[in-house]
C-alpha positions as CSV (number, residue, x, y, z in Angstrom):
1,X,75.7,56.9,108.2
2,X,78.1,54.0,108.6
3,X,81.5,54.8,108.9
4,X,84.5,53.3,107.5
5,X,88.4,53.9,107.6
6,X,91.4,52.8,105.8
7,X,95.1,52.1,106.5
8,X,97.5,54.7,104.8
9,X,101.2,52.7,104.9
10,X,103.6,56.3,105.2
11,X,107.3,55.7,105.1
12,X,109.0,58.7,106.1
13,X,112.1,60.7,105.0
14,X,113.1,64.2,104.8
15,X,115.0,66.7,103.2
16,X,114.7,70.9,102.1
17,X,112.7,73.2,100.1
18,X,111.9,77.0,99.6
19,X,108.4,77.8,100.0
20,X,106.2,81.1,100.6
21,X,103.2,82.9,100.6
22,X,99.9,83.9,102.6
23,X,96.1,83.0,103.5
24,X,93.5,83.8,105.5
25,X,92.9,82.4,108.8
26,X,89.0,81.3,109.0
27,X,88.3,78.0,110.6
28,X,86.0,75.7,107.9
29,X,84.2,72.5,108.8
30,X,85.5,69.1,109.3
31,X,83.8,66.5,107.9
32,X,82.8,62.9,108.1
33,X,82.4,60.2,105.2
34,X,82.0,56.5,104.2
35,X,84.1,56.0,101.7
36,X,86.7,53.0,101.6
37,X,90.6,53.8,100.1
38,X,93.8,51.8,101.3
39,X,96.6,54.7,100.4
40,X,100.0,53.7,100.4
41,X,102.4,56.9,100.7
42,X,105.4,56.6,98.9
43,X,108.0,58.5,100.6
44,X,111.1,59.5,98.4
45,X,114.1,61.9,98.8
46,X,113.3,65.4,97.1
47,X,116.8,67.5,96.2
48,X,116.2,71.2,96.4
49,X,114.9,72.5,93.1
50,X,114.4,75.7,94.2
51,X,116.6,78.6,92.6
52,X,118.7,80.0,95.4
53,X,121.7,83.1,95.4
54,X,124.9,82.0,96.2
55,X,127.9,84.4,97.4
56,X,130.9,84.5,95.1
57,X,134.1,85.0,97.2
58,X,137.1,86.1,98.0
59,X,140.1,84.9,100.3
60,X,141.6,87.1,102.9
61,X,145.2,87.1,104.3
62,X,143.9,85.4,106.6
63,X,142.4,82.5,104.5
64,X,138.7,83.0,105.7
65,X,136.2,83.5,102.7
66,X,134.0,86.7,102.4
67,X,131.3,87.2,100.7
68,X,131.0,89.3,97.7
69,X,128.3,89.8,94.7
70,X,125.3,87.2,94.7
71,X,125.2,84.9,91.9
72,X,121.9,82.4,91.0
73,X,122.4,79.2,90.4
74,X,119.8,76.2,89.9
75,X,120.6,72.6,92.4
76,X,119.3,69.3,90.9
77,X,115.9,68.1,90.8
78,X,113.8,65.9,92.6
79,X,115.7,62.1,93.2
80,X,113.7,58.9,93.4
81,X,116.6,57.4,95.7
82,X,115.4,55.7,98.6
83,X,117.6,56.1,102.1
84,X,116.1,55.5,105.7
85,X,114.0,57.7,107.3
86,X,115.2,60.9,109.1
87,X,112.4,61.5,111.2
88,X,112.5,60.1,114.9
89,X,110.4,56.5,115.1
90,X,108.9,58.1,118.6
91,X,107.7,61.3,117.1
92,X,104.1,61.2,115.3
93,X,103.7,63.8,112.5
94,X,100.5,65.7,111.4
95,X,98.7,64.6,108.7
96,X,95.9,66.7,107.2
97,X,93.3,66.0,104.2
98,X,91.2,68.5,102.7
99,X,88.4,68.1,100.4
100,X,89.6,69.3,97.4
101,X,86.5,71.2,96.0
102,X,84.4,72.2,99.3
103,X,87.8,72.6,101.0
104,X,86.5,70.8,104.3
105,X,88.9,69.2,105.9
106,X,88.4,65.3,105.9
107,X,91.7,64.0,107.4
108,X,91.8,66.4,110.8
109,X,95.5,66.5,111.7
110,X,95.7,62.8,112.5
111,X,98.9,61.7,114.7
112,X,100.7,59.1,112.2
113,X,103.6,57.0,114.5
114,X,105.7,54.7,113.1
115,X,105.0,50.9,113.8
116,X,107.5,48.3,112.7
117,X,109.2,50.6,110.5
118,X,106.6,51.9,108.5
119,X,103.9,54.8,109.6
120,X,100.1,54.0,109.6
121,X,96.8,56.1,108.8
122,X,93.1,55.5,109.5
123,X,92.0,57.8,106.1
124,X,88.1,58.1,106.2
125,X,87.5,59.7,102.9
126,X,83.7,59.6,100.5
127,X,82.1,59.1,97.6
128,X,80.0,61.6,98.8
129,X,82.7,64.5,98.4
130,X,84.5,66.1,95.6
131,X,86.2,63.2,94.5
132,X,89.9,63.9,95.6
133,X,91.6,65.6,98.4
134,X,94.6,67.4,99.1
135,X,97.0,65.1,101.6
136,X,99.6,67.0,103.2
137,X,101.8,66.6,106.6
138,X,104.2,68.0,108.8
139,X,106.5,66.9,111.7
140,X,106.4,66.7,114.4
141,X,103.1,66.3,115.4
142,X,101.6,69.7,116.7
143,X,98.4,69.8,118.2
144,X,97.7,73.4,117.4
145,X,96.3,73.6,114.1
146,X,94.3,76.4,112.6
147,X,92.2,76.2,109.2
148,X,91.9,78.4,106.6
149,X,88.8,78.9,103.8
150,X,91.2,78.4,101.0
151,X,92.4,74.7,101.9
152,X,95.3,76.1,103.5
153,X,96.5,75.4,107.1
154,X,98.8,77.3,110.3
155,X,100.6,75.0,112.5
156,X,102.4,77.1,115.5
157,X,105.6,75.7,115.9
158,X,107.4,76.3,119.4
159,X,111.5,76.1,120.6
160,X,110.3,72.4,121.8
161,X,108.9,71.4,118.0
162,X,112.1,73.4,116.3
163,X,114.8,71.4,118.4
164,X,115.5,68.7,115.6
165,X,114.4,71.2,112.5
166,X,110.6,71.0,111.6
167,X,109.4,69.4,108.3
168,X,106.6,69.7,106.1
169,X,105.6,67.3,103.1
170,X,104.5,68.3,99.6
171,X,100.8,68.6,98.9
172,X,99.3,65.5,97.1
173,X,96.0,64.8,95.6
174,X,93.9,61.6,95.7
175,X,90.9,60.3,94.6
176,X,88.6,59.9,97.5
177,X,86.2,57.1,95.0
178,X,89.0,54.5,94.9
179,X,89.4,51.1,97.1
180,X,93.1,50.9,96.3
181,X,95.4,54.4,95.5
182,X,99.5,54.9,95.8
183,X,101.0,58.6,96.3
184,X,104.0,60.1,96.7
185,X,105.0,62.5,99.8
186,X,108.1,64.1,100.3
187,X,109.6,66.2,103.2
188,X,111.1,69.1,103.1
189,X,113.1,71.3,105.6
190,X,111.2,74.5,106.7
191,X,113.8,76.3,109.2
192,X,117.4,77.2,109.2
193,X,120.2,75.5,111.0
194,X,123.1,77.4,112.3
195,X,126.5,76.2,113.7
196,X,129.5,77.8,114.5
197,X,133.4,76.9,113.9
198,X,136.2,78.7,115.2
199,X,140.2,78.8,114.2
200,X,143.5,81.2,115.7
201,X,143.8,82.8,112.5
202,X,147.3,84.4,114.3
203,X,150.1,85.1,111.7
204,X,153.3,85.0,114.1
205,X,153.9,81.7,114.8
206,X,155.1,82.9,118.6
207,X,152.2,84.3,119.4
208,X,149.8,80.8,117.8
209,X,147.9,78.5,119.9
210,X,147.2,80.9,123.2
211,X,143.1,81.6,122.5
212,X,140.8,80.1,124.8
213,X,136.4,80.3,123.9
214,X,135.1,80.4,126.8
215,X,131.0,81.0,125.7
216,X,129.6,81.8,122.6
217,X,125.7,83.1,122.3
218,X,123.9,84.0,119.4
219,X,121.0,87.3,120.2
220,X,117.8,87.6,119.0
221,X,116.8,84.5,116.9
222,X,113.6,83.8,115.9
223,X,112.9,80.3,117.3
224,X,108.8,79.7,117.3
225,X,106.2,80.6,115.0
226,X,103.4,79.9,112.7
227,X,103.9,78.5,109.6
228,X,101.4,78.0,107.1
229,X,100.9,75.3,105.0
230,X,99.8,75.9,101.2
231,X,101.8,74.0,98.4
232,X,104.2,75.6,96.9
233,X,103.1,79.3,98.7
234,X,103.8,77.8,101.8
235,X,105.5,80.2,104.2
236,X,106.3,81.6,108.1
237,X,104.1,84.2,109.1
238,X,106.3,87.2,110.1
239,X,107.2,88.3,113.5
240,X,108.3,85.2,115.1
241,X,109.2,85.0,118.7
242,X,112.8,85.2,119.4
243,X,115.2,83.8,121.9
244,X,119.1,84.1,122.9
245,X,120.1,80.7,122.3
246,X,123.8,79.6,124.1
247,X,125.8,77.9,121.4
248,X,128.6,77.1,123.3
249,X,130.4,77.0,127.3
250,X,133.9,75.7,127.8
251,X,137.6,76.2,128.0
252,X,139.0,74.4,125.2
253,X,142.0,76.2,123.7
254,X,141.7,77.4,119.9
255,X,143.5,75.1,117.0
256,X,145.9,77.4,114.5
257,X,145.0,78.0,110.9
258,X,141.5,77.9,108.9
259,X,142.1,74.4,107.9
260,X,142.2,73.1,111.3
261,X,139.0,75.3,112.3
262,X,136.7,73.0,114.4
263,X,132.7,72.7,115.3
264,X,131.4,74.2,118.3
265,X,129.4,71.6,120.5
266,X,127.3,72.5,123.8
267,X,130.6,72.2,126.1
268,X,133.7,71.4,123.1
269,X,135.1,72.0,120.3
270,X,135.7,68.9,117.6
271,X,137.0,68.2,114.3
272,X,134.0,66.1,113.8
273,X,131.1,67.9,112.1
274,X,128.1,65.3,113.8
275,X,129.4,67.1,117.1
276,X,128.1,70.3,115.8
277,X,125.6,71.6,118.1
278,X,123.2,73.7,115.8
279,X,119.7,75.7,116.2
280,X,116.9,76.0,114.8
281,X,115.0,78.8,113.7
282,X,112.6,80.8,111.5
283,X,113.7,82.2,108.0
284,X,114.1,85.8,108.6
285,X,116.2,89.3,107.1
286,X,119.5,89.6,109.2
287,X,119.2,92.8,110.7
288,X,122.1,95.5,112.1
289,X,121.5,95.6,116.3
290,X,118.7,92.8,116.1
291,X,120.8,89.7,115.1
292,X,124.1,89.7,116.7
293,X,126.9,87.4,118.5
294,X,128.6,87.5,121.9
295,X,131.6,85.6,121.9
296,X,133.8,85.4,125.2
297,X,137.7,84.2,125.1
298,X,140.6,84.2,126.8
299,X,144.3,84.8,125.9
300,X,146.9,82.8,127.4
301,X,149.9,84.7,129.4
302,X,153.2,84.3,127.3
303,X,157.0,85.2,126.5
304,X,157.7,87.4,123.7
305,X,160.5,88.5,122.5
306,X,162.0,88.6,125.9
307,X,159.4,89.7,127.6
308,X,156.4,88.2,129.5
309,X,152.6,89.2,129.2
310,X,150.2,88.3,132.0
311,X,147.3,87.7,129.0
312,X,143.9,88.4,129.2
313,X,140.7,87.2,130.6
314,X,137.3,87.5,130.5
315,X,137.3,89.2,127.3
316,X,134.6,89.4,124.4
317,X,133.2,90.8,121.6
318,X,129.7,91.4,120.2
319,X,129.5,90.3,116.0
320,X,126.4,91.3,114.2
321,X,125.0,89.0,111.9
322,X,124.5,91.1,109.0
323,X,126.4,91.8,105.8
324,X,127.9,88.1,106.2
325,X,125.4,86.1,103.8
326,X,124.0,87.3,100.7
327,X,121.3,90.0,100.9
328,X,121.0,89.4,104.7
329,X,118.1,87.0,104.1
330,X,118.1,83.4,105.5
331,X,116.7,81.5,103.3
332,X,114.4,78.7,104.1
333,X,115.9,75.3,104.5
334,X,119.6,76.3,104.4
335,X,122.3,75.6,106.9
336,X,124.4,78.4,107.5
337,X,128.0,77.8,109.9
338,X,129.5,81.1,110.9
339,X,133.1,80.8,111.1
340,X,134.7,82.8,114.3
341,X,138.5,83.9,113.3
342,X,140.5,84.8,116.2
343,X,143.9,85.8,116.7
344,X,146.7,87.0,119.5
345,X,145.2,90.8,118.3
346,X,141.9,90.0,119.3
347,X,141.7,92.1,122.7
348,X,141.6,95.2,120.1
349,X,140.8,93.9,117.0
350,X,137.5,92.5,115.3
351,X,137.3,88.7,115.1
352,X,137.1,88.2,111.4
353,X,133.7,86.8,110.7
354,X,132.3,84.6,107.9
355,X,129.7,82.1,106.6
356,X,129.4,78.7,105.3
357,X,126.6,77.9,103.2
358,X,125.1,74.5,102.2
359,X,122.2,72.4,101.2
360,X,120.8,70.4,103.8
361,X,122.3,67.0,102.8
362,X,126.0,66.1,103.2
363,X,127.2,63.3,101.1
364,X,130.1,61.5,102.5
365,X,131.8,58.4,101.0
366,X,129.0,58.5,98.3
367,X,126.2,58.4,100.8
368,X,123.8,61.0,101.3
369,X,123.5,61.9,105.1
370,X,121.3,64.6,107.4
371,X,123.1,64.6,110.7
372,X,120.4,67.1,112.0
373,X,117.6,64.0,111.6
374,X,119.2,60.9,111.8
């Protein structure tokens, strides 16, 4: 049987949404066919339309918000807007076509690059099958791929594949009978990204300005797994692997007051939220003694009220994780910024600890922008 294949234009960009669920894990056959369809792939923005919990709060002396009660509350719907593409021009990502009755897979998790600003697809689809598939893809391209009896499909993501955030697409059907068919794909955020920020919360204005972070590392993140890809029951397998991940090493000193807090990068600290240096890792609970931070400072020696204090080095403090968001959970394609409160009172005191949390997307001046992607 003669075969024939067709060009699938894909423009890519991406964005979040919750998904969850579970399959079986039974490899099916792949199959060849004849039929000729040019697909053009529509790529749009997708808004989270997922119903999510957010925290009511409170405001401490110190200024730093803590959260309280859970409250639901629904973000907008899907957007038609068009904006460049967030996913890297030199990273392929998976695409995969299943037949939508048999459930064979006819599209075997092709590598689609980019070419001259759009992505390309050799599609070989039949008249011989079904009639339509289900067309879904993920990014970036991983080569381990395992199929399931039900149409649905595991992709084991590793630390390497999670550096930039993974993405998976909607599902989409097409009709496999057609020479000429348009559909619409959408990516969606399947991880968390964390950041930190950190402020000298200190109330005498003597003692401001003398706190040093030296290192800051976050314990027992899950940062590879397997995810599985089924619609809207997509989901992570449980038990992910997990990693210490080092957040931040430096010496900068510690601005005053929570409205000067600044993002942690690799080696500095910076007013400038694209300087952030955030992971990326697998929706989990947050969990007493299993999720935790180390953070490691320095107080400066000073005068006070007459007399002098040598300061202190080498000092540090272990944070857990829970009991900060709402109902511990992280929830799928979220960015969560713990906030790091410090003060002269440190050496002997808990450093007040809090969370910021926010859809993917941060609009600025109007414009809709993913620093983690661009």
């Amino acid at each position: 049987m003669k075969k024939r294949t067709a060009i699938a234009t894909v423009i890519a960009t991406a964005v979040s949404l919750c998904l969850s669920s579970c399959s079986r894990e039974d490899r099916f056959n792949v199959v060849s066919y004849d039929q000729e369809t040019q697909t053009i792939f529509n790529i749009s923005i997708a808004r989270n339309t997922k119903t999510k919990t957010k925290a009511e709060v409170k405001t401490t002396k110190s200024g730093l918000i803590k959260p309280t009660l859970a409250e639901t509350r629904i973000v907008s719907g899907y957007s038609s807007e068009k904006t460049h593409a967030f996913l890297d021009s030199r990273i392929a990502f998976g695409l995969v076509g299943v037949d939508n009755d048999t459930k064979s897979v006819m599209v075997d998790n092709q590598p689609v690059f980019e070419n001259n600003g759009v992505r390309t697809a050799n599609l070989i689809t039949s008249s011989l099958s079904s009639g339509s598939m289900r067309v879904s893809a993920f990014y970036p391209y991983a080569s381990s791929v395992s199929y399931h009896t039900d149409g649905s499909y595991a992709i084991s993501f590793t630390p390497n594949d999670i550096k930039k955030g993974p993405l998976a697409s909607n599902t989409v059907y097409m009709r496999c009978d057609q020479e000429f068919e348009t559909l619409s794909l959408q990516f969606h955020h399947i991880s968390n990204s964390i950041g930190f920020k950190v402020c000298d919360i200190t109330d005498d204005e003597q003692l401001k300005g003398l706190m040093h972070v030296r290192k800051v590392v976050l314990h027992g993140m899950p940062t590879e797994g397997l995810f599985v890809v089924d619609g809207e029951n997509s989901h992570w397998v449980p038990d992910a692997k997990r990693r210490n991940i080092d957040f931040y090493e430096g010496d900068d000193p510690v601005k005053c007051g929570v409205e000067s807090a600044e993002f942690m990068g690799a080696d500095k600290l910076s007013e400038a939220r694209e300087d952030c240096y955030r992971a990326y890792v697998v929706p989990e609970e947050l969990k007493e003694g299993k999720h935790y931070v180390e953070v490691f400072f320095d107080v400066d020696e000073f005068d006070y009220e007459g007399t002098h204090y040598r300061g202190a080095k080498g000092q540090s403090q272990i944070i857990s994780l829970s009991g900060v968001i709402p109902d511990d959970e992280l929830e799928l394609g979220l960015q969560y910024t713990f906030v790091l409160g410090m003060n002269i009172y440190t050496v002997y005191r808990p450093i007040e600890f809090s969370a910021s949390v926010e859809d993917w997307e941060v609009k600025f001046n109007g414009r809709v922008l993913d620093y983690d992607n661009e």
